[in-house]
ROMAR-146200 format. One record per residue: residue number from 1; residue in three letters; x, y, z of N, C-alpha, C in turn. Coordinates in steps of 0.2 Angstrom, whole numbers, plus 5000, padded with zeros to 4 digits. Layout:
// ROMAR-146200
+-----+------+------+------+------+-------+-------+-------+------+------+------+
! pos ! code ! n.px ! n.py ! n.pz ! ca.px ! ca.py ! ca.pz ! c.px ! c.py ! c.pz !
+-----+------+------+------+------+-------+-------+-------+------+------+------+
! NUM !  ALA !    X !    Y !    Z !     X !     Y !     Z !    X !    Y !    Z !
...
+-----+------+------+------+------+-------+-------+-------+------+------+------+
This chain:
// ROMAR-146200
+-----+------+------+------+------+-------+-------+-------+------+------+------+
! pos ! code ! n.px ! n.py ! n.pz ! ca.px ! ca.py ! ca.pz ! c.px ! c.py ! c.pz !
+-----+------+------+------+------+-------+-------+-------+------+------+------+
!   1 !  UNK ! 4428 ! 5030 ! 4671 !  4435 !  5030 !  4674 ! 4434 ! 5026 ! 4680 !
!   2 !  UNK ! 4439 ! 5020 ! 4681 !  4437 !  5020 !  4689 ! 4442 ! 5021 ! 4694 !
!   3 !  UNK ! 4439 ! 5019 ! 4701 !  4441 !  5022 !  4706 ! 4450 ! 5023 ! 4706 !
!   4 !  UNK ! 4452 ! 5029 ! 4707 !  4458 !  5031 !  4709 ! 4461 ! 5028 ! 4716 !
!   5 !  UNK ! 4469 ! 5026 ! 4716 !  4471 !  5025 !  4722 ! 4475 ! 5028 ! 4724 !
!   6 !  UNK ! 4474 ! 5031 ! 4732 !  4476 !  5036 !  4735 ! 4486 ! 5032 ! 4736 !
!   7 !  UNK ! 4489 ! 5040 ! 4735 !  4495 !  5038 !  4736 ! 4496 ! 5037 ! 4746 !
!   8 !  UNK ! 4501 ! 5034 ! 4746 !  4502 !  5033 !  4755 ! 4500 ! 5040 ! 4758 !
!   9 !  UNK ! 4504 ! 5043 ! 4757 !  4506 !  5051 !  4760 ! 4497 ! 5052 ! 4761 !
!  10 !  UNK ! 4492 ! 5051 ! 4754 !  4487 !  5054 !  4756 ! 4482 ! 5051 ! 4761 !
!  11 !  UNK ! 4481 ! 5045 ! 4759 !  4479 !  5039 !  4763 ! 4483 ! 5039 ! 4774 !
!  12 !  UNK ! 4487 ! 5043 ! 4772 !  4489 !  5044 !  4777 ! 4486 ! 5050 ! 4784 !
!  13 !  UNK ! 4485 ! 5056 ! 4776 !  4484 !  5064 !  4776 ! 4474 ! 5060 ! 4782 !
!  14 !  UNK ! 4474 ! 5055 ! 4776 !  4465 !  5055 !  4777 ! 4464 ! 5052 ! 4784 !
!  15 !  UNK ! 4467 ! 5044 ! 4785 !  4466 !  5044 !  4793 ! 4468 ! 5049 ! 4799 !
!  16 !  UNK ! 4473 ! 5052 ! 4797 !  4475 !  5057 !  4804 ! 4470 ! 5059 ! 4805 !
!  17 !  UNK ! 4467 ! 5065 ! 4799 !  4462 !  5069 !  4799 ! 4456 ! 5065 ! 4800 !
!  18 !  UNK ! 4455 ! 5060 ! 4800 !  4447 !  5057 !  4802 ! 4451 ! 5056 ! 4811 !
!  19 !  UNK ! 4454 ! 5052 ! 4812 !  4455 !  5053 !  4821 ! 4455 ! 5060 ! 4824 !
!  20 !  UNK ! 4459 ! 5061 ! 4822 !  4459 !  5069 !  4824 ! 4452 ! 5071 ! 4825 !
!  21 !  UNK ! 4448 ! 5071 ! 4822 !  4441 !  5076 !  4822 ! 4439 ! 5071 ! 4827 !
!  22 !  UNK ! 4438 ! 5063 ! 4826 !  4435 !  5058 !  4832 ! 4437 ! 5061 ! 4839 !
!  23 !  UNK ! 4443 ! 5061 ! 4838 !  4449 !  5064 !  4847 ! 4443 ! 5071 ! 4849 !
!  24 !  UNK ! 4441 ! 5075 ! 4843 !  4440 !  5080 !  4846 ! 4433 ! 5081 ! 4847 !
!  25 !  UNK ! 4431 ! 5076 ! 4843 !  4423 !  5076 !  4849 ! 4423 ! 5072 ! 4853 !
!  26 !  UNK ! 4426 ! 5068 ! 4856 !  4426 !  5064 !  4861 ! 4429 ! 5069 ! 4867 !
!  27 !  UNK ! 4431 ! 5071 ! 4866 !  4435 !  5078 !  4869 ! 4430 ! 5084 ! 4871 !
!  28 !  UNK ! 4427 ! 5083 ! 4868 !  4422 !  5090 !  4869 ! 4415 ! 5088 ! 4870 !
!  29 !  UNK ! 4412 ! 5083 ! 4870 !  4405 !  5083 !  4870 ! 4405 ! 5081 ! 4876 !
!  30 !  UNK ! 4409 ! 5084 ! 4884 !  4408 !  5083 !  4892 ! 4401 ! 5087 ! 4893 !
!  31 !  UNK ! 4398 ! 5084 ! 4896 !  4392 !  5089 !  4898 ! 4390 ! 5089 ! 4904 !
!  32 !  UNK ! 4387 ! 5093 ! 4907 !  4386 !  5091 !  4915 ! 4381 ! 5087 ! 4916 !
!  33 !  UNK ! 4382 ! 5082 ! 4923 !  4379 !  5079 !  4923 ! 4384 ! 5072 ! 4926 !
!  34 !  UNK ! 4379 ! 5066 ! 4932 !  4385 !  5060 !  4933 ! 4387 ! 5057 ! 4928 !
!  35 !  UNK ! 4384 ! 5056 ! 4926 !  4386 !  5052 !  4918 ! 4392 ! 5053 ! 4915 !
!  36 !  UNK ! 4391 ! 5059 ! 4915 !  4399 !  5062 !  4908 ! 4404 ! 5065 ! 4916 !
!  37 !  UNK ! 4404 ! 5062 ! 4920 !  4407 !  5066 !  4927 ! 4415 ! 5062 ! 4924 !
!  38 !  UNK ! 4421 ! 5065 ! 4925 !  4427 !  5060 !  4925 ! 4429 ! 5057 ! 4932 !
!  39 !  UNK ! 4430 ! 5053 ! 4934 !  4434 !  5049 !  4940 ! 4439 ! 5051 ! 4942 !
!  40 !  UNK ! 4440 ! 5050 ! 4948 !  4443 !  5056 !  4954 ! 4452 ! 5053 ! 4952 !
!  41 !  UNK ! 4452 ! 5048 ! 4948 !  4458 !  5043 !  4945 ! 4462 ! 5046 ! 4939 !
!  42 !  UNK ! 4457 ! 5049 ! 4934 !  4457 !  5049 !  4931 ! 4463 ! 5057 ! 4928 !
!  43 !  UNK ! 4467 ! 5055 ! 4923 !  4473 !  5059 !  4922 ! 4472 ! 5066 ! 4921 !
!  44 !  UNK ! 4466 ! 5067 ! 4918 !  4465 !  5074 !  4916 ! 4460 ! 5077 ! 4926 !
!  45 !  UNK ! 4460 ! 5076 ! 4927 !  4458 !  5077 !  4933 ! 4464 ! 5079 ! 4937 !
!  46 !  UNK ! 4469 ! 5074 ! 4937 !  4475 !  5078 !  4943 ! 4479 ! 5081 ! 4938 !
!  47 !  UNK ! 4479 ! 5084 ! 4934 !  4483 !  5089 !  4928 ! 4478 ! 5095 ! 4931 !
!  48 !  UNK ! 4472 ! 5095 ! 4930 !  4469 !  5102 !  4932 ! 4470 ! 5102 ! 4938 !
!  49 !  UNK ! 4469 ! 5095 ! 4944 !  4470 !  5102 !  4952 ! 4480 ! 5103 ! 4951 !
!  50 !  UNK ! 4484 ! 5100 ! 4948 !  4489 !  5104 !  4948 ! 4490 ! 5112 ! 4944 !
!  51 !  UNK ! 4487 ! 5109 ! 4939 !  4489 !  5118 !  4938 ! 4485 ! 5122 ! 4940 !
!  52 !  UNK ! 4478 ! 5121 ! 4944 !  4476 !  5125 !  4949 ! 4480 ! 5126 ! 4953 !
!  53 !  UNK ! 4484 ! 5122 ! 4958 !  4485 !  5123 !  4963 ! 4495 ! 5127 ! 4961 !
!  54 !  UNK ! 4497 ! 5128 ! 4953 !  4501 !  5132 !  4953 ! 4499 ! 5140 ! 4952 !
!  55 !  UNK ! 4495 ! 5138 ! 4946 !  4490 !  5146 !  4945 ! 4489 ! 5151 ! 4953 !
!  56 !  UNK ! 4489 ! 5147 ! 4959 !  4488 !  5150 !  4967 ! 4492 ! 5152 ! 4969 !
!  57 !  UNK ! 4497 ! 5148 ! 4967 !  4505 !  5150 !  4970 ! 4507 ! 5156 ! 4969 !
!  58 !  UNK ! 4506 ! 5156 ! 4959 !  4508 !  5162 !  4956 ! 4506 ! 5167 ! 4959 !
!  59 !  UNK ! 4500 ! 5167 ! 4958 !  4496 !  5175 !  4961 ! 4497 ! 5175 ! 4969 !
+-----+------+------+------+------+-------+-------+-------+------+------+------+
């Protein structure tokens, strides 16, 4: 028998799910250390001191 072709929808289904997992280890394998340190520039950086600096408010 040979190889089947994926309809769009699946072929679709399959690269989200492959990015998706890539996003998320890219995402989580931070470790301590300069290397993996993020830059003082950097978007995820001033997202956390602001919700730090709402979280203080709050309490």
């Amino acid at each position: 028998m040979g190889v089947t072709r994926l309809k769009r929808k699946d072929r679709r289904n399959k690269t989200t799910a492959r990015l998706e997992v890539q996003f998320l280890k890219l995402g989580r394998n931070v470790e301590l250390g300069s290397r993996s340190k993020l830059s003082k520039k950097s978007q995820i950086v001033k997202n956390n001191e602001v919700l730090s600096q709402l979280a203080a408010e709050a309490k």
